[in-house]
Structures are given as structure tokens and as C-alpha cells.
C-alpha positions in Angstrom: 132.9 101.3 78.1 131.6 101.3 74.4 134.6 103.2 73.1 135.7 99.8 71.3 132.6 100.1 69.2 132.9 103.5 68.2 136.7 103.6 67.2 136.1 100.8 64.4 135.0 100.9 61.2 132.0 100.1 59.2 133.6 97.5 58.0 134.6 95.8 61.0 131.3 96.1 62.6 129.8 94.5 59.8 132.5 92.1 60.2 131.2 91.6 63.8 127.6 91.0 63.6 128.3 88.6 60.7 130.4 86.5 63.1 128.5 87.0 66.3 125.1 86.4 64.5 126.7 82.9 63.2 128.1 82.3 66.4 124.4 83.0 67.9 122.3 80.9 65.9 125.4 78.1 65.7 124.0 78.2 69.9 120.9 78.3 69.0 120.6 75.2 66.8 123.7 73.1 68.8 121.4 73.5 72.3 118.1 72.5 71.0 119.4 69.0 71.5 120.1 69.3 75.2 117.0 71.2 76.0 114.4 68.9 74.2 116.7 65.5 75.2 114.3 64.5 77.9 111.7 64.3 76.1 113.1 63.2 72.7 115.1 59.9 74.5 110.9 59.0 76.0 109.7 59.7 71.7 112.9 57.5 70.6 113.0 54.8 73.5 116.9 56.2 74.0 118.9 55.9 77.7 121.1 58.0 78.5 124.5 56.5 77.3 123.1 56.6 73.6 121.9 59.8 73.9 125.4 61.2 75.0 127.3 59.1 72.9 124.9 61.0 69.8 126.4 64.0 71.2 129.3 62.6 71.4 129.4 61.6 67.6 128.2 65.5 66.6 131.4 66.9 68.7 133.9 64.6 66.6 132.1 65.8 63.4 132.5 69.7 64.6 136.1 69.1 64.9 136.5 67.6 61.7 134.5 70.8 60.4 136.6 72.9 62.1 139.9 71.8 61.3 137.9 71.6 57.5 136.9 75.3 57.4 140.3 76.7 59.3 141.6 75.6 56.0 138.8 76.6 53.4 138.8 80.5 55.5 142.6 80.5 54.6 141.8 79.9 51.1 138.7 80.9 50.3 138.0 83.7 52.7 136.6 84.3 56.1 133.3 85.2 54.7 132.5 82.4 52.2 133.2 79.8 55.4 131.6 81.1 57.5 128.1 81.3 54.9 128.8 77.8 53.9 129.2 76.5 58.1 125.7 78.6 58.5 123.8 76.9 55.2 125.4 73.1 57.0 124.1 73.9 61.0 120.5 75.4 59.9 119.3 72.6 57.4 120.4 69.6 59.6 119.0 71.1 62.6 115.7 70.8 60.8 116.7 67.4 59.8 116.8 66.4 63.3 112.8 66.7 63.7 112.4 64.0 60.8 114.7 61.9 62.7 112.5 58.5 63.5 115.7 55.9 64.5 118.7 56.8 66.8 120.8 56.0 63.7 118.9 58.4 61.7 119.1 61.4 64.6 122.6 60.2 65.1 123.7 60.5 61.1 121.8 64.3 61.1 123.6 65.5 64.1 127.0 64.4 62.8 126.1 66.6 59.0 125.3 69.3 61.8 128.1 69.4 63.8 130.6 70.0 60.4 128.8 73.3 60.4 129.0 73.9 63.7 132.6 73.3 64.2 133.5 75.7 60.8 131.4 78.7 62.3 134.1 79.4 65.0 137.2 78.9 63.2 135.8 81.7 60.2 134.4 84.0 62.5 136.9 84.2 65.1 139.8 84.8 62.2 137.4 87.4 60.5 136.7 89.8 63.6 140.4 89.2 65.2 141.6 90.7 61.7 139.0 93.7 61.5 139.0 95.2 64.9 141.8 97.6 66.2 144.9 95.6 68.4 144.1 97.1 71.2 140.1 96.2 70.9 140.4 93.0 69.8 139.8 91.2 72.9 136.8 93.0 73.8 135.1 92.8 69.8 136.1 89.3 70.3 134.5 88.7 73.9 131.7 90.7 72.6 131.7 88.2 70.0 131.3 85.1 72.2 129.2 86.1 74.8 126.4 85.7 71.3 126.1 82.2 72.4 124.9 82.7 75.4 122.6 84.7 74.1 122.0 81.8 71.4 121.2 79.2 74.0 118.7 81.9 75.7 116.9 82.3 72.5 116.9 78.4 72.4 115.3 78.3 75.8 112.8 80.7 74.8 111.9 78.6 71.6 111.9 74.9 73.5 109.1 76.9 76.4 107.1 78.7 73.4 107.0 75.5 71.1 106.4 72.5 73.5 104.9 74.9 76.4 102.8 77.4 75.0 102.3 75.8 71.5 101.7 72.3 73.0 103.9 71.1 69.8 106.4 68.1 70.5 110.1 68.2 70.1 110.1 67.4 66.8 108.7 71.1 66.4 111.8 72.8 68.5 114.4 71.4 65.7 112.3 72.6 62.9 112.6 76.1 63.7 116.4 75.8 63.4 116.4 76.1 59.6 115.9 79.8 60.3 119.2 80.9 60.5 120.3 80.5 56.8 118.5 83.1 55.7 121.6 85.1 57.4 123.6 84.0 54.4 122.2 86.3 52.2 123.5 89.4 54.0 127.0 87.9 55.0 126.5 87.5 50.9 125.9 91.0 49.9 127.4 93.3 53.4 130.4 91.8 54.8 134.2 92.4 52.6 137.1 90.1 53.6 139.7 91.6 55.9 142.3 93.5 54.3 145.5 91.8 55.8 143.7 88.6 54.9 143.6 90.0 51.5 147.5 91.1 51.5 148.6 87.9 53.0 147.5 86.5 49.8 149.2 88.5 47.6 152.2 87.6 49.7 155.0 86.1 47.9 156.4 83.7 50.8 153.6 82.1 52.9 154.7 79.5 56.3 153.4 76.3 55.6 151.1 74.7 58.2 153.8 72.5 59.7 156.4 75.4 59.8 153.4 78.0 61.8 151.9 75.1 64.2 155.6 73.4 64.9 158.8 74.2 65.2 159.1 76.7 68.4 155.6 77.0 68.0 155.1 73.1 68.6 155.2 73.6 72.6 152.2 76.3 72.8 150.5 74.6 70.0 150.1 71.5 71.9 149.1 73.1 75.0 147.1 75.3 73.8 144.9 72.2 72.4 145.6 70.0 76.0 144.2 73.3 77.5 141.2 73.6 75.6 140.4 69.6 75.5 140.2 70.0 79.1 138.1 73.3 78.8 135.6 71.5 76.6 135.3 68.4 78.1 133.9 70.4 81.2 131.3 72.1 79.1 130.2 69.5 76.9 129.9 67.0 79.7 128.6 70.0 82.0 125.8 71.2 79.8 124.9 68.4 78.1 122.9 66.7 80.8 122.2 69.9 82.6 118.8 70.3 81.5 118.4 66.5 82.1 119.3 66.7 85.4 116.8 69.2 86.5 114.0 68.1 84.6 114.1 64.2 85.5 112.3 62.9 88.1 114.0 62.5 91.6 113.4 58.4 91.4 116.2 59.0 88.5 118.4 60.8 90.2 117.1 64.2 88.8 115.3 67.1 90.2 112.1 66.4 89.0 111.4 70.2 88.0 108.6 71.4 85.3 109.6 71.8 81.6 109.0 75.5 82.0 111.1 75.8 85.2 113.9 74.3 83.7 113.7 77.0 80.9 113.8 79.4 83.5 116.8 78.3 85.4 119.0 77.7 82.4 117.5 80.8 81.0 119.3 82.7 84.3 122.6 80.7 83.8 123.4 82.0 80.4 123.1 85.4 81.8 125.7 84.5 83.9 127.3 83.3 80.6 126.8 86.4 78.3 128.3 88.3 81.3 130.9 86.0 81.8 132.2 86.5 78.3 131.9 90.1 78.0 133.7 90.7 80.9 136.5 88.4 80.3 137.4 90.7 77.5 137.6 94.1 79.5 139.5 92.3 82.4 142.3 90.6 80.3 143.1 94.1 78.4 143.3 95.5 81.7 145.8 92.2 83.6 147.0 89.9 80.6 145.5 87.1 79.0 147.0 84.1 81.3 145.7 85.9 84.7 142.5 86.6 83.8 142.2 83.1 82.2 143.6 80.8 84.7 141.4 82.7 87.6 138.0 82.2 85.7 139.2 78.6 85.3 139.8 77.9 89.4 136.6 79.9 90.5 134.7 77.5 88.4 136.1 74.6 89.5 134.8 75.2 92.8 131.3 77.1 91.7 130.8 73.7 89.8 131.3 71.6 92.9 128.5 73.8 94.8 126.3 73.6 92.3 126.0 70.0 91.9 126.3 69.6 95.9 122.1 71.3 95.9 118.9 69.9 94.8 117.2 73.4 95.9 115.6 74.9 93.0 116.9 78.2 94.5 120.2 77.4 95.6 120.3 76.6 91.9 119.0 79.4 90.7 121.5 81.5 92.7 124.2 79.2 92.2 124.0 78.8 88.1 124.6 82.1 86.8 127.9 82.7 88.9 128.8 79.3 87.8 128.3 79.9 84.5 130.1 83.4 84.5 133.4 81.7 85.4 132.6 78.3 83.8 132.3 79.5 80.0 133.6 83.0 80.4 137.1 82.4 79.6 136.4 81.0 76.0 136.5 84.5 75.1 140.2 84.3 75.2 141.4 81.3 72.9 140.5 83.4 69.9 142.6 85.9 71.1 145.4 84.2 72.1 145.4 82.3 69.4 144.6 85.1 67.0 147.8 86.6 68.6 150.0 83.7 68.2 149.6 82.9 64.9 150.3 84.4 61.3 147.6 85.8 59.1 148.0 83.3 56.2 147.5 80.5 58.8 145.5 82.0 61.5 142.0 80.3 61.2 143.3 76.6 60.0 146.0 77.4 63.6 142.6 78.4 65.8 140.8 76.1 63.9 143.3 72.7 64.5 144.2 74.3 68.4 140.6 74.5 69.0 138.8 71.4 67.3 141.8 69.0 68.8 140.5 70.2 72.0 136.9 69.3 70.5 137.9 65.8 69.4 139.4 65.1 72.7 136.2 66.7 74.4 133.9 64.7 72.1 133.3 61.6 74.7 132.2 64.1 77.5 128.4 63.4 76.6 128.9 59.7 76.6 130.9 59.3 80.0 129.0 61.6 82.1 125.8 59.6 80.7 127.1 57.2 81.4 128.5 58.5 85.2 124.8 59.5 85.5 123.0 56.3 84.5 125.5 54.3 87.3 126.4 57.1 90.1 123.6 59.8 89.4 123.7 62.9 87.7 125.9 65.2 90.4 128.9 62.5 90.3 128.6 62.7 86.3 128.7 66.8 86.2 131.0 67.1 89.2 133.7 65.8 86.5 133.6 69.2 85.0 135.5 71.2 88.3 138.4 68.6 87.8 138.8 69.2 84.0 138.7 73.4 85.0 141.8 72.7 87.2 144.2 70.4 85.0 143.3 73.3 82.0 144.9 75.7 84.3 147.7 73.7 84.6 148.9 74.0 81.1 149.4 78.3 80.9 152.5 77.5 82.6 153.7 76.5 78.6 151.6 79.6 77.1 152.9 83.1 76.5 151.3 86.2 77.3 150.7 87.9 74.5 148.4 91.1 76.0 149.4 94.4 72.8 150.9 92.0 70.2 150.0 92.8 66.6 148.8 90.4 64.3 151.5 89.1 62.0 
């Protein structure tokens, strides 16, 4: 099972934690808001259309960072991105806790989110370019399933600072400058890829217009349509979440404890980090398309079940299987995408397919707050199984690219 780890380098595993730490703590600092939003829209006197649309406003800066730092990892290098995205995310997550005005959250989150988005784009080009063709998909699966494993540490954080602690919100944000003391490894530990390296060296390089268009300009497009949709569902999805089983049943939540609300989202990114890993193993094994268009129609059904219950353990039974299939498959756009593309424009092609998938995804918060403040929270996350089905729609315009090498 672990024979992908063993056949790579040094390099490339230092290559992979790098990334998958980023991508970890990037989790970690993004969920914070979602998990303390109850009680920070009560500190801040916020409903729940301004607290999505705040969201909202972070996601459109993530893109911008993302298409930003595609470019900078081409130019710069995989590794000096990715430290700089780190540096952005940890010090305005800290930010957030001074926050006293909606304005002044809403100006911190945005300074957050250019951070945020430039994490993926580096680290996704930097571990596609360091692991083995025939590993790839699992390294970066492997890769991914870190922010599950972000958001549970973020769970554990929220229950420990405002449970245990007895701290308020402002408290969970603080601890969110930790992660830029990663920085100073990534400094000293991790070397650029060598075809990144070559490709510089390179005497003709594609422009951007001549790799994303052309007979490119079909996949590109859908590609980004695809992923809009994908993120749209989980921004809107997991967003309100939280909200939805922690507020009280005269406001169309669930009216569950703080701490049992940690728990239950806890168990759902279990179903996440599993989702993730496995998505790697099963499209080596049946293609990339198959295995993606099959997480994405389970989920559009597990997500209709799971906001059809109120039971706390229909829920808890419910949200890890949803979650496998519901966040699973974004182990696959980097490799797709890693596969698609050439080296000299590989991150600034994942980085503009992804984050014009984040810019269209950006007013999820703020409808399905909205959705939720006028129908209730189940009609607003219900939107989510509809999103899963149109984003299958669009593989019919994507190849399969299962064995290609990179270019």
C-alpha cells in the first residue's frame, strides 16, 4: 500500500511534507472561521448574509492569490510561494481575533485568503514534479487528504480554547499565527524540482495564452466550469455546517452543544481524509474521469440524506460517508491538471483552472446564508447535491490522462 512512499526520494518527500504541511495548516487557519462563526456573528452583532458574504469576500481574494502565486511558483519557484502563501494565511488569521467591526474582520479575511489561495497552486506543482509518474496521484491524494486533517486539528483547537480553556473566539484565531514558523524549514530543507529547474534553462518557453488556449482552450474552460461547480458545493456546504448544528432549533438549526458539534464535524473529516486518500489509489487503478465523476454522483445523493435528518446520530452516521465522496475527488484536479499542462506553466495553469472555479464559487457563503436566513438551513446546504451533478456533466469535454508524463 506504502510502496509509493518508499520508491521516492529524499527529496521528494521533503517536497511532500512541505506541501502537505502548508496545505494542513492553510485548513487549519481557513476553518477557524466556520467553527467559531456562531458565536463570533452574537460578539459582532452579524446575521447570517454578512457573515457569508465575509466569506464570500476571503474566497474572491484566494483566487486572486492563486492565480497571483501560479505565476510567482513559475518564476520564482515552488518553494519560495509556497513560504511567502504560509507567512500571508498565519499572520492574518491572528489578525482576525483583533477584529472589532465587520469591516475590520472583513478587510483581515480578504489579506488571508491571498495566502490561502497561493498555498495550493505552489504545492500541488511542487509534489506533482517530485514524485514518480506512476505515484503521483497517490503523493498527491496523500497530499490533500492534509486538510482534512487541518480542519480536525481546527476542531480540536475551537473545543480546547472556548471549551476547556473557557477563552472566547477571539482566542481560536490567535493560535493561527502558529504555522509560520513552518517557513523556516521549507527555508533551509526543501530544493526546487529538477524539471522545474530545466524548464528554466529552456530556450523556447509557451506563453500563457499559447498553454491555456488554443486546443487547450476547450479543457481549460471546463476544467474551471467543473471545479466552480465543485467549490460552490463545498464552500456553501461547509460553511454553515457547523452553524447549522449548533443553532438553536427556533432558528432552524439543531440546537446541539459547542462540544458536540466538534465531535460530529470532527467524524466528517475522517470521512474526508479517507475520502482523499482513496481517491488516489482508485483512479491509478480505473482512470481519472471514472473515479471522479462517481465520487461526484454518490455525493450528490449522500448530501440530500444528510440534510433530510435532524438526528444527531443519523448525522453522525451520515457525515463521514458524505464527506468521503463530497471532498474526496479534489485529489484529482492536481493531477489532472498536473498532467495536462507543461512544466514552465504548470502552477499559473492549476493555479488560473482552479481559482476561476474559486471566484465563481466565492458567493456560495453569501447565498446559502442567505437560503438559510429565508428557507432554513437544509434548503440552503441541499444546493450543494445539485452543484455535484452539473460538475459531472462537464468530463464529457475532459481527457483521460491516467500514465501521461509531465511535459
Amino acid at each position: 500500500m506504502f510502496n509509493w512512499w518508499h520508491e521516492a526520494d529524499s527529496a521528494a518527500k521533503k517536497a511532500f511534507v512541505a506541501a502537505s504541511l502548508g496545505w494542513m495548516l492553510d485548513a487549519f487557519d481557513v476553518m477557524l472561521y466556520a467553527l467559531v462563526l456562531p458565536s463570533l456573528m452574537a460578539s459582532l452583532q452579524l446575521d447570517q448574509k454578512t457573515s457569508g458574504s465575509i466569506q464570500s469576500l476571503m474566497l474572491i481574494s484566494a483566487a486572486a492569490g492563486g492565480l497571483a502565486f501560479g505565476v510567482l511558483a513559475d518564476r520564482w519557484g515552488r518553494t519560495r510561494a509556497l513560504m511567502l502563501s504560509i507567512l500571508l494565511y498565519s499572520i492574518f488569521t491572528a489578525a482576525c481575533g483583533f477584529a472589532q467591526t465587520a469591516t475590520q474582520l472583513a478587510v483581515f479575511r480578504v489579506l488571508l485568503g491571498l495566502g490561502m489561495g497561493g498555498e495550493w497552486a505552489s504545492g500541488a506543482a511542487l509534489v506533482s514534479e517530485m514524485w514518480p509518474d506512476r505515484h503521483r496521484a497517490k503523493a498527491l491524494a496523500f497530499m490533500q487528504s492534509a486538510w482534512a486533517v487541518g480542519y480536525m486539528l481546527a476542531t480540536l483547537v475551537n473545543w480546547l480554547v472556548q471549551d476547556v480553556a473557557g477563552l472566547d473566539w477571539r482566542a481560536v484565531f490567535y493560535v493561527g499565527v502558529l504555522p509560520a514558523a513552518l517557513t523556516l524549514w521549507i527555508r533551509t530543507g526543501v530544493e526546487e524540482p529538477r524539471v522545474w529547474r530545466e524548464s528554466r534553462a529552456a530556450v523556447a518557453r509557451p506563453s500563457i495564452a499559447q498553454a491555456l488556449g488554443g486546443p487547450m482552450l476547450v479543457i481549460t474552460l471546463a476544467l474551471a466550469l467543473m471545479n466552480s461547480c465543485t467549490l460552490f458545493a463545498y464552500w456553501g456546504f461547509n460553511t454553515w455546517v457547523p452553524s447549522y448544528l449548533r443553532a438553536p432549533a427556533a432558528t432552524g438549526g439543531i440546537g446541539l452543544s459547542n462540544a458536540t458539534m466538534n465531535g460530529l464535524i470532527f467524524a466528517n473529516q475522517v470521512g474526508t481524509w479517507l475520502g482523499y486518500v482513496t481517491f488516489g489509489y482508485v483512479s491509478d487503478a480505473i482512470g481519472r474521469k471514472r473515479t471522479y465523476v462517481g465520487y461526484l454522483l454518490i455525493a450528490a445523493v449522500l448530501v440530500l440524506a444528510y440534510t433530510s435528518t435532524s438526528n444527531p446520530w443519523m448525522l453522525l452516521a451520515l457525515g463521514p460517508v458524505t464527506s468521503f465522496f463530497a471532498t474526496g475527488h479534489f485529489s484529482g484536479f492536481g493531477v489532472v491538471t498536473a498532467e495536462l499542462y507543461p512544466t514552465a506553466i504548470r502552477a499559473t495553469a492549476q493555479g488560473f483552472t482552479y481559482n476561476l472555479g474559486r471566484i465563481a464559487s466565492a458567493v456560495a457563503p453569501a447565498v446559502a446564508g442567505s437560503v438559510a436566513q429565508s428557507h432554513g438551513y437544509p434548503a440552503a446546504l441541499s444546493i450543494a447535491a445539485g452543484c455535484y451533478v452539473l460538475a459531472s456533466l462537464f468530463w464529457f469535454l475532459i481527457p483521460e490522462t491516467k500514465g501521461r508524463k509531465l511535459e
